[in-house]
C-alpha positions in Angstrom: 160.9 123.4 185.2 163.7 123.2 182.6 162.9 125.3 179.6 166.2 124.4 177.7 165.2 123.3 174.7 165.5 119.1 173.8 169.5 118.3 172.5 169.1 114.5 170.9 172.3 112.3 170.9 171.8 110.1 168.2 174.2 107.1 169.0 175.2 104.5 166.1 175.9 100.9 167.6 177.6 97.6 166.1 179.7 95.3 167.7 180.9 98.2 170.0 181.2 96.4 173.6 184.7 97.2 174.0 184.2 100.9 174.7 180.3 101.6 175.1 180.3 101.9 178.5 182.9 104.5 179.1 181.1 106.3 175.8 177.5 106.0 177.8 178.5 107.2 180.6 180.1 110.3 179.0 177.1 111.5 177.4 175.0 111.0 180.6 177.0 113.1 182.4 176.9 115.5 180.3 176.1 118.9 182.2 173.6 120.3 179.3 170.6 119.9 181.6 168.2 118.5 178.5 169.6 115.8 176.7 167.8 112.6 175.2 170.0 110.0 173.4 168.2 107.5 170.4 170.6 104.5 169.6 170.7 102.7 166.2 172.1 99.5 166.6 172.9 98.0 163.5 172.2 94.0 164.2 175.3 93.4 167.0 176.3 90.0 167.7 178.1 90.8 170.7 177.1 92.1 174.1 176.1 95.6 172.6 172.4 95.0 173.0 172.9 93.7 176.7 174.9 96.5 177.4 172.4 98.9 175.8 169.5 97.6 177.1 170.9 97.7 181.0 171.8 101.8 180.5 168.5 102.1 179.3 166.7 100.7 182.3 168.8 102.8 184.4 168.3 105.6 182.7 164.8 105.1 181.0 164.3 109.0 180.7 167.0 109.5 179.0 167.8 106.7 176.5 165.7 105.3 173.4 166.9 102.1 171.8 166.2 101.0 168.3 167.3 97.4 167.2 167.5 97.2 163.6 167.6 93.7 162.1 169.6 94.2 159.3 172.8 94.9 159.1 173.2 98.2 156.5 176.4 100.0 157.7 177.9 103.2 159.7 176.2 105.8 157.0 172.4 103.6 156.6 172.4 103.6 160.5 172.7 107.3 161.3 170.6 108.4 158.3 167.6 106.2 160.1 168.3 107.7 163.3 168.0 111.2 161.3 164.5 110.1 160.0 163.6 109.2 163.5 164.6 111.8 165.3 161.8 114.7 166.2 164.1 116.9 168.3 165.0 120.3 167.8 168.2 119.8 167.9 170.7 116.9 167.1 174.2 115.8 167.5 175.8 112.8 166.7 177.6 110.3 168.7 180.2 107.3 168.0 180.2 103.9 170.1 183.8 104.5 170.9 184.6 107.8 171.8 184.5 109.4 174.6 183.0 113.4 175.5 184.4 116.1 177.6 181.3 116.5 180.2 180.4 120.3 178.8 180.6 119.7 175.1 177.0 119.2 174.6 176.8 123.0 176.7 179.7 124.3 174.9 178.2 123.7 171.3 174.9 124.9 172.6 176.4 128.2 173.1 177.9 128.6 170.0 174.2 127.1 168.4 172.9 129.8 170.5 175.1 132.8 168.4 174.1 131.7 165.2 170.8 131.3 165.8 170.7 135.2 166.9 172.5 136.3 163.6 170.8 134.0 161.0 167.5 132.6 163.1 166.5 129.1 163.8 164.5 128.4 160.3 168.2 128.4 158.9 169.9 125.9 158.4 172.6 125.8 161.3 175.5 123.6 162.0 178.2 124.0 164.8 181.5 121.3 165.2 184.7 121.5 167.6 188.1 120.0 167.3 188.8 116.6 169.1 191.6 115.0 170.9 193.3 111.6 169.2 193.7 109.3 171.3 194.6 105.6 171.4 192.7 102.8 172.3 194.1 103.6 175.9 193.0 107.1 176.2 196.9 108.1 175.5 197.3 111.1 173.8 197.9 111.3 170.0 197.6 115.0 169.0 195.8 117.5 171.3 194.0 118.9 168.2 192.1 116.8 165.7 192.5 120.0 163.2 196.3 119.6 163.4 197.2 116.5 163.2 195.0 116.2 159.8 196.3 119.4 158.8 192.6 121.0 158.5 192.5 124.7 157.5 189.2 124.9 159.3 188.5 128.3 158.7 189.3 127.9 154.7 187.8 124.8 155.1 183.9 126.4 155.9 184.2 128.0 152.1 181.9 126.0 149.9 184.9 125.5 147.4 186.5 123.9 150.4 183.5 121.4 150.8 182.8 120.3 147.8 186.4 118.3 147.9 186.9 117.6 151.4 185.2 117.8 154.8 186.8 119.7 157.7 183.5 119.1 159.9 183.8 115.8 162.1 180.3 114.1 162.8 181.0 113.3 166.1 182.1 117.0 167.1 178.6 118.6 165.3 175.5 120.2 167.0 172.8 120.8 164.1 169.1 122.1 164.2 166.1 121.0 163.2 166.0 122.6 159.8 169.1 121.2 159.0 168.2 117.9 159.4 164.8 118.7 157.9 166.7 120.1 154.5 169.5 117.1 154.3 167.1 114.2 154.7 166.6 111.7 153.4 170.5 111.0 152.6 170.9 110.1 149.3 173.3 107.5 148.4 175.2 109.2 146.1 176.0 111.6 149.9 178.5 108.6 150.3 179.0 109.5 154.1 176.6 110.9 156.3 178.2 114.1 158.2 180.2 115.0 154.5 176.6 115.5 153.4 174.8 117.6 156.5 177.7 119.7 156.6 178.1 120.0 152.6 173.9 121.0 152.8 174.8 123.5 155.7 177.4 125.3 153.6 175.4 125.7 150.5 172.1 126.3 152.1 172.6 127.8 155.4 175.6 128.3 157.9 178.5 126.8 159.7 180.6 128.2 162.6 182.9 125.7 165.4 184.3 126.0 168.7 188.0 126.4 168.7 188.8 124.0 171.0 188.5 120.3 171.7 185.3 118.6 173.5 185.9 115.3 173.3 188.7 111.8 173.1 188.4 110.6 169.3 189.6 107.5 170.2 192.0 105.6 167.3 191.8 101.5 167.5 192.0 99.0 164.8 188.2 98.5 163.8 187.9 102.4 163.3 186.1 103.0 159.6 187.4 106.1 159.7 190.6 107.8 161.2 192.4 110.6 161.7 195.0 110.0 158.7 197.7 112.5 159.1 199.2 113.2 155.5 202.5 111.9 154.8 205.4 111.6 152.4 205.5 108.0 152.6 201.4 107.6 151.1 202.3 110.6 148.3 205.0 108.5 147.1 203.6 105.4 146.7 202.2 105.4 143.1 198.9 103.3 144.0 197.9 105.5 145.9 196.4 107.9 143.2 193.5 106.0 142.4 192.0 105.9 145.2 192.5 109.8 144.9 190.8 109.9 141.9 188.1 107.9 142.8 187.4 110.3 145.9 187.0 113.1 143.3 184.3 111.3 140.9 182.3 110.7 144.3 182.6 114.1 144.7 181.4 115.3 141.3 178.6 113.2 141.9 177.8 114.4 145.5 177.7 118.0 144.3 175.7 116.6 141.1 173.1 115.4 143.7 173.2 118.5 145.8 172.7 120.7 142.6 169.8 118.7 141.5 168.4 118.2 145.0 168.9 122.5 146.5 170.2 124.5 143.2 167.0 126.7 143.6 168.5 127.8 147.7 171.9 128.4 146.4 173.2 132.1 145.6 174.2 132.8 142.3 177.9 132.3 143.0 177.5 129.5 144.6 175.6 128.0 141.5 178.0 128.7 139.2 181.0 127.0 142.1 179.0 124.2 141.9 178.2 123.6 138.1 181.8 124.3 137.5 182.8 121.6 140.1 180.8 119.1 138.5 182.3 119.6 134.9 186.1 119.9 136.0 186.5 115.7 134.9 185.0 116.0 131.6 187.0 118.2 130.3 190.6 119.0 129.1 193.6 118.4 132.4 194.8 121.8 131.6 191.4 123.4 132.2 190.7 121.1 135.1 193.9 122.3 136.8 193.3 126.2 136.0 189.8 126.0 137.1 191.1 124.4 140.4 193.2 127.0 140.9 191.1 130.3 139.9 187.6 129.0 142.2 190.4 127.2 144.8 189.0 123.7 144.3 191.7 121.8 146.2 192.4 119.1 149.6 193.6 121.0 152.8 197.4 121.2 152.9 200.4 121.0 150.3 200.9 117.3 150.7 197.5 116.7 149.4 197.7 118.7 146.7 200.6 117.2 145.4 198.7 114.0 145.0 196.0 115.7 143.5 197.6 116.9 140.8 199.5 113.8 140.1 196.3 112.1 140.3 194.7 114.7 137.5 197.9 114.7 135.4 198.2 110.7 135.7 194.8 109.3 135.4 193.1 112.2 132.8 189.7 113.0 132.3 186.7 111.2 132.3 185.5 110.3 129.2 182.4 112.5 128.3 180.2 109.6 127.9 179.5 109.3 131.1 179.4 113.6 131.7 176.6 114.9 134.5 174.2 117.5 132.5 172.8 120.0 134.5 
């Protein structure tokens, strides 16, 4: 009898028959000996359903499919999946990667460590680096981490969070409680990994795996990408707004977690957070000293040079449209 507990995959579909059979097979043959995987697909109008459909009556043990008939996006599809799900634990899966056969076991064991320092009725997230790859499999970068110039272990401090996320969906294992706490998503969580993993920090804990566990594979219909920072994007002056607009979404994220878990945080971490949400409104100089006393910045130098052009260049927000706590 297997008495390892349930791992759900929860696998986000749409349009995706280029790679989903390679990605299918990977997390069948995983070597985790309990794994259940629920898709989402998000209204395909290719083969995707077919090819869903026929691994499912292969593997009818194993795979649940849910065909949703409206077409609502990458973030709307896994936060449904979330609701869904009644596992224990959860990880999440894209239609075009492609796993290392022991990462859901590898994860697992690092779930396993946290769980005996902080107990499962914590909120408890563990993520890995990744391989890039290209749409061939060729490698990019042997570490995910590197090639974005992640400081992952800086990167687990809530001041960290609250501007940027170091913690890739597709590399997470999370428990129940976690996806208990950070449900429903709330729009305002923009993307749905940025706001488990934000949740996790504040309210409970994080820890990864130093090493890679699975292809992230790089091809032009990727939403999102492994962007390496670069000279050439810092100096191009357009570039700032979309900078800037990255920090109001995440004043507004942290205005939402505040409001939503401020009665879970520590005292430190409440005051992080209400200072976070009033760096816009007031004057640059104290935005920029406030950044640099409670280390509200982006991984990496190049970054950082952006975001202070983009605070220096584009001001304030008027206080009109200010958050109150």
């Amino acid at each position: 009898m297997n008495d390892t507990p349930v791992i759900e995959i929860l696998l986000g579909t749409y349009n995706g028959e280029k790679y989903l059979r390679e990605q299918l097979k990977s997390l069948i043959e995983q070597d985790y000996p309990n794994i259940r995987i629920l898709v989402g697909d998000d209204a395909s109008t290719d083969s995707t359903p077919n090819i869903l459909k026929s691994f499912q009556e292969k593997y009818p043990d194993k795979i649940q499919l849910v065909f949703f008939k409206n077409n609502y996006g990458i973030v709307k599809n896994f936060s449904r999946l979330l609701e869904l799900s009644e596992a224990p634990y959860l990880m999440l899966a894209d239609q075009d990667d492609l796993w290392f056969p022991d990462k859901v076991s590898k994860t697992w064991e690092k779930m396993q460590a946290l769980e005996a320092k902080w107990g499962s009725e914590k909120p408890l997230l563990v993520h890995t680096d990744a391989e890039v790859v290209d749409n061939k499999l060729e490698l990019i970068a042997a570490s995910n981490w590197e090639h974005q110039g992640l400081l992952i272990q800086e990167g687990a401090k809530l001041e960290k969070m609250l501007i940027q996320n170091c913690m890739q969906g597709c590399t997470m294992l999370f428990n129940r409680a976690l996806c208990d706490l950070g449900t429903p998503i709330p729009m305002e969580g923009f993307v749905h990994d940025y706001w488990l993993a934000l949740v996790a920090t504040s309210c409970g804990h994080t820890d990864y795996v130093p090493e890679a566990t699975m292809f992230y594979r790089q091809h032009d219909s990727n939403r999102f990408g492994a962007v390496q920072p670069s000279w050439t994007t810092l100096l191009r002056p357009f570039y700032l707004k979309p900078t800037n607009t990255r920090l109001m979404q995440g004043t507004l994220r942290a205005y939402i977690l505040y409001k939503r878990y401020q009665n879970l945080f520590s005292e430190e971490d409440r005051k992080k957070i209400e200072i976070f949400i009033g760096l816009k409104y007031g004057p640059v100089w104290k935005e920029l000293y406030y950044r640099w006393k409670y280390g509200f910045f982006f991984h990496g130098f190049l970054r950082n040079i952006k975001l202070v052009l983009a605070t220096l260049f584009l001001g304030r927000v008027d206080k009109k449209y200010q958050l109150h706590l």
